[in-house]
LOTORLUM-567290 format. One record per residue (C-alpha): residue in three letters; x, y, z. Coordinates in steps of 0.05 Angstrom, whole numbers, plus 5000, padded with zeros to 4 digits. Layout:
N
ALAXYZ;...
//
This chain:
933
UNK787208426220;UNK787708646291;UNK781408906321;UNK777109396277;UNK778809216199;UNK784009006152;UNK787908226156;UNK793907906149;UNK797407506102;UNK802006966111;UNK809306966081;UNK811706596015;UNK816706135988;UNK822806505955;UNK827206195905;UNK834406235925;UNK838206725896;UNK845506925900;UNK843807675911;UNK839307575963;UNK840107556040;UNK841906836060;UNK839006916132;UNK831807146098;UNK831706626040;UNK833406056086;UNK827106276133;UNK823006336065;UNK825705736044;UNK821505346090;UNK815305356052;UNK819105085987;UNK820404446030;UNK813804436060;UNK809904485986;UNK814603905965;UNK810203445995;UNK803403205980;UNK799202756027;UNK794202315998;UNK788202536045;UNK782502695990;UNK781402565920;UNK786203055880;UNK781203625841;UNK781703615763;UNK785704155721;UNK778604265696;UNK775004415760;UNK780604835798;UNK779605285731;UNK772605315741;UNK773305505812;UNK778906045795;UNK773806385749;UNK768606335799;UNK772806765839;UNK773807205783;UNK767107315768;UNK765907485845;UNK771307945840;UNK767908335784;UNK761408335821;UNK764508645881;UNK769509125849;UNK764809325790;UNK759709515841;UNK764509885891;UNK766610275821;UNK758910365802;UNK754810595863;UNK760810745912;UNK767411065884;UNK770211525904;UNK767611405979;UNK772310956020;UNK767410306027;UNK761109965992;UNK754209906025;UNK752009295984;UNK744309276009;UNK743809975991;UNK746810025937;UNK751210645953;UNK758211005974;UNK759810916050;UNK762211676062;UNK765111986137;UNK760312326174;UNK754112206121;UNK752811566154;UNK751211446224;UNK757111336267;UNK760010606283;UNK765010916325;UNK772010576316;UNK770610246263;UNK769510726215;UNK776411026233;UNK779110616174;UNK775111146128;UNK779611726109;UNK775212066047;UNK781711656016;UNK777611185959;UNK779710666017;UNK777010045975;UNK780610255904;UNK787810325943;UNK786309715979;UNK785109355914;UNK790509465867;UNK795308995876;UNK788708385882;UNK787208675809;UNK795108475791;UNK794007675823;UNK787207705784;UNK791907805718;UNK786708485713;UNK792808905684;UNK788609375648;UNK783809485705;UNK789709575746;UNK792010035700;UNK786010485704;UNK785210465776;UNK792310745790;UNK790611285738;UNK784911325783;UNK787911395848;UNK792911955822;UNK788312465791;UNK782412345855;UNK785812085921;UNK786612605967;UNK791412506031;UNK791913166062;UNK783013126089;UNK781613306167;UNK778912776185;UNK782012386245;UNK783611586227;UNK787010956254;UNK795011066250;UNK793510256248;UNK788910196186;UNK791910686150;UNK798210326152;UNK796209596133;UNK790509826086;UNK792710496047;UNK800110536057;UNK801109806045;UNK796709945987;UNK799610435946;UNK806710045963;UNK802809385935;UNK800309845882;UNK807410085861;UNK811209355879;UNK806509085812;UNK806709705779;UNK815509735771;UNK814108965760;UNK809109105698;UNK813609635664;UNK819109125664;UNK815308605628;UNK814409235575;UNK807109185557;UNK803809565617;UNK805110095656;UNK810310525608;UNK808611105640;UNK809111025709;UNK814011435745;UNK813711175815;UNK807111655833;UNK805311115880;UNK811111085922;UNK811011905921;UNK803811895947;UNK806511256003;UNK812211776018;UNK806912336032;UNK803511906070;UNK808811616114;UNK810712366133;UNK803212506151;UNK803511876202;UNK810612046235;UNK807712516284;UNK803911926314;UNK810111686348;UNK811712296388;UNK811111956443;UNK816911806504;UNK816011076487;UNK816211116419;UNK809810716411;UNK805111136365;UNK798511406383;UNK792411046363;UNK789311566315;UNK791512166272;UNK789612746240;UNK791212706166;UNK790613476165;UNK792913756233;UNK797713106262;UNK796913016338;UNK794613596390;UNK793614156356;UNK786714396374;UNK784414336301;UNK786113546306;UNK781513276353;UNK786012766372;UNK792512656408;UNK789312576477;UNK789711806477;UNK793511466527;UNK793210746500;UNK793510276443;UNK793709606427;UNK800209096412;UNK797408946338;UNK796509676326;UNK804009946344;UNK807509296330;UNK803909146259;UNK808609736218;UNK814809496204;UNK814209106127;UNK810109786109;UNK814410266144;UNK821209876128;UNK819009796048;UNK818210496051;UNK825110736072;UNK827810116030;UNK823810425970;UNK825611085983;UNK832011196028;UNK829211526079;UNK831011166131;UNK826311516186;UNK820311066176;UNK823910406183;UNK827910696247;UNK820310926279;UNK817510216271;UNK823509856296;UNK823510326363;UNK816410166373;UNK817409456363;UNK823509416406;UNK819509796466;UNK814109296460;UNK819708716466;UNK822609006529;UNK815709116556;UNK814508346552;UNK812808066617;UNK818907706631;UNK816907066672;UNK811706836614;UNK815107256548;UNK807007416540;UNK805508066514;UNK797608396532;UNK792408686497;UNK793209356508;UNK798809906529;UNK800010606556;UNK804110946502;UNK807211366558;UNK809410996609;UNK809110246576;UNK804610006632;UNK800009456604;UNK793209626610;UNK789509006595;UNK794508416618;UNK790207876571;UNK794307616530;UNK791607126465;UNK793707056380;UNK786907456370;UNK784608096363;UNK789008676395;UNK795308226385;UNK795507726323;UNK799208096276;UNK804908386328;UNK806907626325;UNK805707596248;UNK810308166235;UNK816307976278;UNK816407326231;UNK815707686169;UNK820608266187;UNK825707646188;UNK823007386122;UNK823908076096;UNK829808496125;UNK833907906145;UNK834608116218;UNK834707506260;UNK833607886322;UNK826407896295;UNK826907126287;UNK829607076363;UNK824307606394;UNK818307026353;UNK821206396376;UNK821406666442;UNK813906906438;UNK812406246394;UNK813705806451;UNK809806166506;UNK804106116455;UNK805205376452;UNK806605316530;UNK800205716552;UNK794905976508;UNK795605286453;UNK790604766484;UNK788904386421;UNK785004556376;UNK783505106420;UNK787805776437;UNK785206146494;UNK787906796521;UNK790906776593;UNK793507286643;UNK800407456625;UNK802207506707;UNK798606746711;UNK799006506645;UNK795805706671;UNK789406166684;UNK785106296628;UNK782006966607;UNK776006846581;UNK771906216560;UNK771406416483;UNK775806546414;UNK775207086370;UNK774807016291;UNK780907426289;UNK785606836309;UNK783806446248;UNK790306686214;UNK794406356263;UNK794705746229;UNK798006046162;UNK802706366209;UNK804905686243;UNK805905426161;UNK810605986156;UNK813905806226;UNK814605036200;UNK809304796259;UNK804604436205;UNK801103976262;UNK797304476308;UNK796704856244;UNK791904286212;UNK788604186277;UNK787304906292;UNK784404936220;UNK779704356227;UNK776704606288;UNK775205336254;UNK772704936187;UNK767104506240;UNK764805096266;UNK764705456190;UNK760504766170;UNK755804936230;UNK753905676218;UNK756505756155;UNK761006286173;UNK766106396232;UNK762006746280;UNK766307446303;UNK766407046369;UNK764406316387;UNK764605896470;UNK769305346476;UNK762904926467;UNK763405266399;UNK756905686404;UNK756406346380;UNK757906826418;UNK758207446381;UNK753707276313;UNK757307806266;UNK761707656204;UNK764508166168;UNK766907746113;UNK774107596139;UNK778907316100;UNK783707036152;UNK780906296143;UNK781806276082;UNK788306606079;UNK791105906128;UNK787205456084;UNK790905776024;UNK797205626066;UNK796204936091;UNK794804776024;UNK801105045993;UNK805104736053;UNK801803976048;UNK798803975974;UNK792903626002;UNK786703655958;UNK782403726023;UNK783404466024;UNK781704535961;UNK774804275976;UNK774904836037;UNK775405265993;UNK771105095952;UNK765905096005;UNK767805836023;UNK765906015955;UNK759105745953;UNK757505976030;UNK759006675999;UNK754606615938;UNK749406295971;UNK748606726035;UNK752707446032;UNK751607605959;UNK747308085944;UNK745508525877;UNK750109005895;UNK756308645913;UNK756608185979;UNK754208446046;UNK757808296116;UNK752907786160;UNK748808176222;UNK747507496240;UNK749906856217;UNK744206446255;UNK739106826222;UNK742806916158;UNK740907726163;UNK746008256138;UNK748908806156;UNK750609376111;UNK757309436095;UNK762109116048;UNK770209236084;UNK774809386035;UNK780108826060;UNK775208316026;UNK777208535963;UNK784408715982;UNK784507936014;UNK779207506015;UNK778307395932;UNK787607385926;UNK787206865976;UNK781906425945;UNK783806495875;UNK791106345892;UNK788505685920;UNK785505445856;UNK790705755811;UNK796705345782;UNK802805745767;UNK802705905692;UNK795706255720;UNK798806865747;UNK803907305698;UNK808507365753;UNK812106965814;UNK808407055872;UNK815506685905;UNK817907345897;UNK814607705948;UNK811607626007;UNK805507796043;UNK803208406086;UNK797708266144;UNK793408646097;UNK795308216039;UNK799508686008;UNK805608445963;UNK813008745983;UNK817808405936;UNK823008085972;UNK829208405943;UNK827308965989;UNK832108636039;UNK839508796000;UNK836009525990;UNK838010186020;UNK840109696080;UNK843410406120;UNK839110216188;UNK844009976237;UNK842009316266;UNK843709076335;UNK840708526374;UNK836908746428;UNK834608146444;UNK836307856509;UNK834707496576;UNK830106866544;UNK827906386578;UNK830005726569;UNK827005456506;UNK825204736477;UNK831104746424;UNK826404386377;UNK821704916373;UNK827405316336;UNK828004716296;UNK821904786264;UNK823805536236;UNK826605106182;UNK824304516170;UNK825703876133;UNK820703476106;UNK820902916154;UNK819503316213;UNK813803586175;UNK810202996145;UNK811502336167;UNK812601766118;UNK806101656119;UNK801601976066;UNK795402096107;UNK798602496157;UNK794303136152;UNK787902646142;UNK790702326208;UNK791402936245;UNK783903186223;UNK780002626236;UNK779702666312;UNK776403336299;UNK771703176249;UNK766403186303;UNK769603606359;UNK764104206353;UNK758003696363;UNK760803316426;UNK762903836477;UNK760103876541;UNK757204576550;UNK755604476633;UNK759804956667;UNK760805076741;UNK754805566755;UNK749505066727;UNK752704566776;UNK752105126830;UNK744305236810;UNK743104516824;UNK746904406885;UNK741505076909;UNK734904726883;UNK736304096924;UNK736304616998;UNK730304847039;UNK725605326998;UNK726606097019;UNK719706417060;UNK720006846989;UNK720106546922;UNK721606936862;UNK716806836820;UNK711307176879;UNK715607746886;UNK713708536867;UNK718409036881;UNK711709516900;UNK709409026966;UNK711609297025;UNK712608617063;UNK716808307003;UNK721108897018;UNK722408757090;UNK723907967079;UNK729308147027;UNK732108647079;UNK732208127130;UNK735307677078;UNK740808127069;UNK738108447002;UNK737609106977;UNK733609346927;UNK735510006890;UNK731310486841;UNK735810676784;UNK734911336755;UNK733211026690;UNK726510676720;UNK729409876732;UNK730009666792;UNK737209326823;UNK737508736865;UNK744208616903;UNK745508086960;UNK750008217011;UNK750507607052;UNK753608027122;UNK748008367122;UNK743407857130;UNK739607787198;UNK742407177211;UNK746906637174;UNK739606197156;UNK737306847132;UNK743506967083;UNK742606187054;UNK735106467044;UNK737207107015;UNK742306626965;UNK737406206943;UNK732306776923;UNK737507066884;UNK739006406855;UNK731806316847;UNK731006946810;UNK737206846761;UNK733406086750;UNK727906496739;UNK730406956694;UNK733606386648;UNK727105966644;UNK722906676625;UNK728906736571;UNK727906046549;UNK720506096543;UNK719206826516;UNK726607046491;UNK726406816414;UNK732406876367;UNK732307416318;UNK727307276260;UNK728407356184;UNK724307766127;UNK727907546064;UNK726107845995;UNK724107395950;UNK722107625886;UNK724907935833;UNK730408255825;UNK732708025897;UNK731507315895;UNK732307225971;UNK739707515974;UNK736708046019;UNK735507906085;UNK732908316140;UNK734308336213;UNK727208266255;UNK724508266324;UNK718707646339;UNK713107706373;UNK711107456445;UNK704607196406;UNK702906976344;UNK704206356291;UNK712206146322;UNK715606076261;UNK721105716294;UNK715605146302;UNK711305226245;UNK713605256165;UNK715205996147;UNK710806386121;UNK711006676042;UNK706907176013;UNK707207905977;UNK706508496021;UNK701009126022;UNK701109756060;UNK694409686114;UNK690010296113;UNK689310636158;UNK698410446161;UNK698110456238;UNK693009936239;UNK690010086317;UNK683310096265;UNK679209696221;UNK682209646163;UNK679910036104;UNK682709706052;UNK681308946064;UNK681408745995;UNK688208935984;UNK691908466045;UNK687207976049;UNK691807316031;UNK698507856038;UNK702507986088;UNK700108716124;UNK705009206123;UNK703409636186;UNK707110246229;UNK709110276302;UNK704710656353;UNK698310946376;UNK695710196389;UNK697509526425;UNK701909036376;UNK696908576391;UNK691008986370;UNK694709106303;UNK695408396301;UNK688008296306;UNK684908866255;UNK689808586197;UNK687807866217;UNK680908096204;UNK682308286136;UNK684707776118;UNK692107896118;UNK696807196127;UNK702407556170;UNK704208236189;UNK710408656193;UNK710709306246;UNK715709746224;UNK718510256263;UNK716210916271;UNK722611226295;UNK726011466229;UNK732511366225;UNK733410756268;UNK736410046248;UNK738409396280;UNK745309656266;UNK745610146322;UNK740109916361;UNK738309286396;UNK731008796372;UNK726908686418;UNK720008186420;UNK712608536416;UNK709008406478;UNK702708316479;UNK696608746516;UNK695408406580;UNK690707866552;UNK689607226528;UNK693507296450;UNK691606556429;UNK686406916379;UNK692107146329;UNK694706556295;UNK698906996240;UNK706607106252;UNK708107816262;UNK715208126256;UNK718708766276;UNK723009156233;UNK727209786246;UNK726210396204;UNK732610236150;UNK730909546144;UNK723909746136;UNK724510306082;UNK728309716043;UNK721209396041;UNK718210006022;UNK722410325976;UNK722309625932;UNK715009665931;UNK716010335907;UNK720110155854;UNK717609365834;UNK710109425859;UNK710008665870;UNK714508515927;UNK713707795950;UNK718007596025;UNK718707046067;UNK717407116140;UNK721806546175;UNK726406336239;UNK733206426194;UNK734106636119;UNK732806066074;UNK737805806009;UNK737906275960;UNK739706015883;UNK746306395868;UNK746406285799;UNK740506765791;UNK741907455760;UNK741908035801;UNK739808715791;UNK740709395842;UNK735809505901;UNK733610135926;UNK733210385993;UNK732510976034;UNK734411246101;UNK731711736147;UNK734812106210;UNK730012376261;UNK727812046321;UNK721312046344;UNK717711586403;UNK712211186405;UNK707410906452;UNK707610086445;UNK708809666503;UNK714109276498;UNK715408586540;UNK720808636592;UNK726008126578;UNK731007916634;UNK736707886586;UNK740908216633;UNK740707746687;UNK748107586718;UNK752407346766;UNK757807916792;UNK763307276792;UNK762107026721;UNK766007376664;UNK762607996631;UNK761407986554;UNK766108486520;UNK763808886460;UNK766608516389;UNK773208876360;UNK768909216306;UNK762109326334;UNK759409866377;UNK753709696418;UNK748110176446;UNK743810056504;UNK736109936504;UNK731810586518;UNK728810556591;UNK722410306602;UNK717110706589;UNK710710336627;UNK713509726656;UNK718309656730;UNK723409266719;UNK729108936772;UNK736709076740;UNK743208816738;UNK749209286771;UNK754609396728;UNK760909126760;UNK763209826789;UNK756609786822;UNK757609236865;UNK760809166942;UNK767309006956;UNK769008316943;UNK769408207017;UNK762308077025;UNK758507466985;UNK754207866937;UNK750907746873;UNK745008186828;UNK739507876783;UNK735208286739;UNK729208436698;UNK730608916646;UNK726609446620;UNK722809726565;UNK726909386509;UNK730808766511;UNK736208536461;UNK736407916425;UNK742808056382;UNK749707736395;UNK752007876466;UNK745207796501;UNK743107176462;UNK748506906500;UNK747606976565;UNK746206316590;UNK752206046555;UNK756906536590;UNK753906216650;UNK755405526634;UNK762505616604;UNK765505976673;UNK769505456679;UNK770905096624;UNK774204546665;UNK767404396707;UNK765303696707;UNK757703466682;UNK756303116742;UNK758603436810;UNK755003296877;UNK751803856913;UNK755404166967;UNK753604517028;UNK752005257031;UNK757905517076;UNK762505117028;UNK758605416974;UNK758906137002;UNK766206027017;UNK767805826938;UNK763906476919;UNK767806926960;UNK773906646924;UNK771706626852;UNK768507346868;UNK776007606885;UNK778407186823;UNK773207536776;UNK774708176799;UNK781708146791;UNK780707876724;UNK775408506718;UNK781008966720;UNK785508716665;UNK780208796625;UNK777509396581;
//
């Protein structure tokens, strides 16, 4: 999917027929020559074992659907950990994200057709019974124009594709009268005023209710959107006017597609990330296969496959080769400028490009394909999952997973296309990884973190629509599935639109608008087509041949980048009159050396304090390398007090019964304590303390002593809570938040200081928890009495062959504020010249609450800095709260991948050569600053 939900699939093999359009079965026709090949790279998997795989799958199906139908329907999504109905404005916000949610039973539409592939006629039958007598399209509520499409629309035309399909074979279905395509057709008109727009190019959201600008919408104010989300409409829209004859929705899609051609950027045929729907200007000129573009390039391919237009096949060559000429640098694909397409965009990939390599199978490009693939599958073998964003190094980046189905949609590919047994053990190793670490007893949850194996609430409804078609295709022979899956082909969404859609209602006039290319390797068309040759080699190890390079690839990069090289080339000059680590913002003479030094220190209204050099300013040019090298000292500073006190996000996992450890909670550490990252993890049932805030001695010392203390935030140190429950005996403690209503969803961990002196007394591990995760805790004691945890640096294995049962939870809403102390962490610490962390394409992020006791130095947003005429830079101590989740974790790697082409070894260099490159890479950065979001 592109940016905030559903996915993509990949197209399919079509049998020739004489009624069908030559141009589209001969594209189609690619795969049939690909799949006629088998390489020898792995041992083939029994007839026995695929079936016991495929029912796997089946069974996994049941436990997510069956508890979507149980504890959810008719809400739009799941929220597996507690065990309820994910309903618009009942839950806190997420912000775009939860504009796939349209009060529309989201994950039932989603899922019909996957019920079809998972020969589930009668369930199917029942849920389309289902959808007719409760779905509702005609809510106010304002949604994606985007998500709708792929995920409902696609849907119900999925939904009545199998359902015309099952009345033919005679058994099912007898009384279906095309009420899904009526309800597609309803919803088609509700989405046309979208595209009233000059361009063409629809707007980003829409009132199912109102439409666009009426007061009563609340939307239609929007000025841009991203490729993916106009260019990812024609197979729905087209199917829709082949289906019904309305010709309207195919003609909207194709104008919006066409303007987004012409708006190409001529010199590199690169398209951005982002547009104005008005005038076509692009508004962020990064241009990758990932999120905000991937399926714009899917769709062009497919819209061949499907409608038999080759302009659509002309327009993807054309974009497939500037792929291949800038942004392919295998295994990797970075995003580059679309004005400078040799200069990269950023120094990471996100999860969302993992399709691409099903799309190249499709294209007939089977090498990169396999190589892109193997990368992904080393860094899936590393954290288990594909983290939403990982370095070119391969480190996380940003730790969420959301249970996306695109990797296994190109394994499911590759494997058609090559036959090679390998994927089947990829698969196979998908399906364990999701037993083993996102199932829980109410149906799978997404991953929070995948380093610390927490989860995150929320179950998307494109991992039933994809992620379960995709992997029990893989395992499935043909006699499996009661109809030809050559007959159709897939949506990004995973939809199925039968391919005889493109001899249908054909009234659109087609005209090639395609023109002024650029001159193209002729080979490259070569490939739409293949032979088998080209593909695979005579020998039979090819894909084996073309893996095995990579087998190690994620464990042997070099993650030195040019600004650790610039930090030692600074520790080798003269010492500055101030060092860092003497410095207080409160001393009057520190104060006049930074001034002399050319730095400026600035209150913010939100009680940090802002450090920014300005190297002109400086009394004199020794006084500006003085002023650098404090900075520099304070940044190295910074990263060796994150190094020291900044700990990864800690586990509480559930242990006992019925949860058996397939709950795991997101928690804070502690700045003292037993480190569980050093120590074995500590296991134990948990007890409320008396009195619960703990700041006394305990009252009730019998019942923790050899437990682990529950206790509540405030009134008191951390530490002295530490102490009281360590006198009574307790073998770890949990704080949990006093603010009700709060979670590690919306708001970001931070560690427990301690009080000022010497901690080495308390030898338990304490933990922090946020109000939701900690009413999870509380309710199950509630509920099970005996509730036994495990207290750890990550989640632990968990035996998926264990029964499940439901867990309880509950969730408050007020906000209240308490009076700990909590350590300062200089998470924050940057360099205005190195590239800023963006926010994941389905995550919102909230900032830490200012500091209540503590000063703090901050880092200045990059509006906040000087011109880039003067040599400048910030470092930082943050405030009151610090966050240890995704982005901030991963600070110091941003740092060391700002130039991914830096060498391990370079020679320091003088300072006015130094100052000189700064000046340039400042100007660079903040060029690149304003491309972005």
């Amino acid at each position: 999917m592109s940016e905030a939900g559903g996915g993509r699939g990949c197209g399919c093999r079509v049998p020739q027929r004489a009624s069908w359009s030559p141009v589209a079965a001969t594209a189609a026709l690619c795969l049939v020559l690909a799949t006629s090949v088998c390489t020898a790279g792995a041992a083939p998997m029994s007839r026995e074992e695929k079936q016991k795989l495929g029912n796997q799958v089946l069974e996994m199906f049941d436990h997510a659907y069956g508890n979507y139908m149980e504890h959810a329907y008719p809400a739009d999504e799941l929220m597996p950990l507690t065990c309820r109905g994910r309903v618009r404005g009942q839950e806190p916000s997420r912000g775009d994200v939860d504009d796939a949610l349209g009060k529309f039973s989201l994950t039932l539409i989603d899922s019909l057709d996957t019920l079809v592939v998972l020969n589930k006629t009668k369930e199917f039958e029942d849920a389309v019974r289902k959808v007719l007598r409760d779905v509702n399209l005609d809510n106010d509520v304002v949604v994606s124009v985007f998500e709708t499409n792929i995920r409902v629309l696609g849907g119900l035309l999925g939904g009545h594709s199998l359902a015309i399909m099952l009345k033919e074979k005679g058994e099912y279905m007898q009384w279906y009268n095309d009420e899904l395509l009526q309800m597609a057709k309803q919803l088609g008109y509700k989405l046309l005023p979208a595209f009233n727009t000059t361009s063409g190019l629809p707007y980003p959201r829409i009132n199912l209710k109102f439409g666009i600008r009426k007061p009563e919408a609340r939307t239609g104010t929007e000025t841009d959107t991203c490729t993916a989300c106009a260019g990812t409409l024609i197979l729905e829209f087209a199917a829709l006017s082949r289906f019904t004859g309305a010709t309207i929705f195919e003609e909207y899609a194709r104008k919006a597609l066409d303007f987004l051609w012409e708006k190409r950027q001529r010199s590199s045929n690169l398209v951005g990330v982002t547009i104005n729907i008005h005038t076509g200007d692009w508004v962020r000129k990064d241009s990758g296969v990932g999120a905000g573009i991937d399926s714009y390039y899917e769709y062009l391919l497919k819209a061949y496959v499907l409608l038999g237009d080759d302009s659509f096949l002309e327009r993807f060559n054309t974009h497939y080769d500037a792929i291949m000429r800038y942004i392919s640098q295998p295994p990797l694909l970075l995003d580059v400028h679309i004005h400078k397409p040799m200069l990269n965009a950023r120094t990471w990939m996100d999860a969302l490009l993992a399709f691409f390599p099903g799309l190249q199978v499709l294209k007939g490009d089977i090498r990169p394909a396999i190589e892109t693939h193997e990368m992904l599958y080393q860094v899936i073998k590393k954290h288990n999952f594909l983290p939403e964003a990982f370095t070119t190094d391969f480190r996380v980046h940003w730790a969420q997973h959301p249970l996306r189905p695109e990797f296994a949609e190109s394994t499911y590919f590759l494997y058609k296309a090559t036959g090679d047994p390998y994927y089947l053990e990829v698969g196979k190793t998908l399906i364990e990884n999701l037993n083993k670490y996102a199932r829980v007893p109410c149906g799978f949850a997404a991953m929070k973190d995948v380093r610390t194996g927490s989860h995150e609430d929320r179950m998307d409804s494109f991992f039933l629509a994809e992620m379960f078609k995709y992997l029990y295709l893989l395992f499935a022979d043909k006699e499996d599935i009661i109809f030809d899956i050559e007959d159709y082909i897939f949506t990004t969404e995973a939809h199925l639109l039968p391919l005889w859609l493109s001899t249908t209602n054909r009234s659109i006039s087609k005209k090639n608008t395609t023109s002024e290319y650029t001159e193209l390797d002729d080979s490259n068309f070569d490939w739409t087509c293949p032979n088998t040759q080209i593909l695979f080699p005579n020998d039979p190890l090819y894909a084996q041949s073309i893996r095995e390079p990579l087998k190690n690839v994620v464990d042997k990069s070099c993650p030195r980048g040019i600004i650790r090289v610039r930090e030692e080339s600074l520790r080798s000059g003269a010492q500055p009159p101030l060092r860092a680590r003497d410095f207080m913002a409160t001393n009057p003479e520190h104060l006049e050396i930074l001034k002399k030094m050319g730095v400026s220190l600035i209150h913010l209204k939100d009680g940090r304090v802002q450090l920014v050099q300005h190297a002109i300013q400086a009394a004199s040019s020794i006084d500006a390398e003085d002023g650098l090298r404090f900075m520099q000292e304070m940044i190295e500073l910074s990263s060796q007090q994150q190094k020291e006190q900044q700990l990864p996000p800690r586990a509480v996992q559930i242990i006992s019964h019925p949860f058996f450890g397939r709950v795991v909670l997101t928690a804070g550490p502690a700045q003292f304590g037993l480190d569980l990252s050093k120590h074995k993890e500590t296991r134990g049932f948990v007890a409320s303390s008396k009195p619960y805030n703990g700041c006394s001695e305990l009252t009730n010392p019998e019942a923790v002593m050899g437990k682990i203390a529950l206790i509540q935030r405030g009134q008191c140190m951390f530490a002295e809570k530490a102490r009281n429950i360590q006198n009574a005996g307790a073998i770890g403690g949990i704080v949990i938040d006093d603010n009700e209503g709060s979670s590690s969803d919306t708001a970001p961990l931070f560690q427990m200081a301690g009080d000022g002196k010497d901690t080495d007394d308390i030898k338990i591990p304490m933990l922090f928890l946020f109000s939701k995760e900690g009413s999870i805790i509380l309710d199950a004691i509630r509920e099970h009495e005996e509730v036994e945890v495990l207290l750890s640096d990550k989640a632990r294995d968990r035996d998926p062959e264990v029964e499940n049962e439901d867990q309880p939870s509950s969730e408050n809403d007020s906000q209240n504020q308490s009076a700990e102390q909590m350590l300062s962490l200089p998470q924050t610490v940057d360099l205005v010249d190195q590239e800023t962390p963006e926010k994941p394409p389905e995550s919102d992020s909230e900032s830490p609450s200012p500091a209540d006791t503590e000063e703090a130095a901050s880092v200045a947003p990059s509006e906040q800095v000087p011109s880039s005429t003067e040599s400048h830079e910030t470092a930082s101590l943050d405030g009151e709260c610090a966050d240890l989740d995704n982005q901030l974790q991963e600070q110091s790697e941003t740092e060391e991948d700002s130039s991914p082409n830096a060498s391990c070894g370079t020679k320091a260099q003088p300072i006015d050569s130094i100052l000189a490159d700064w000046n340039e890479d400042i100007e660079a950065f903040e060029m690149m600053e304003k491309d972005e979001l």
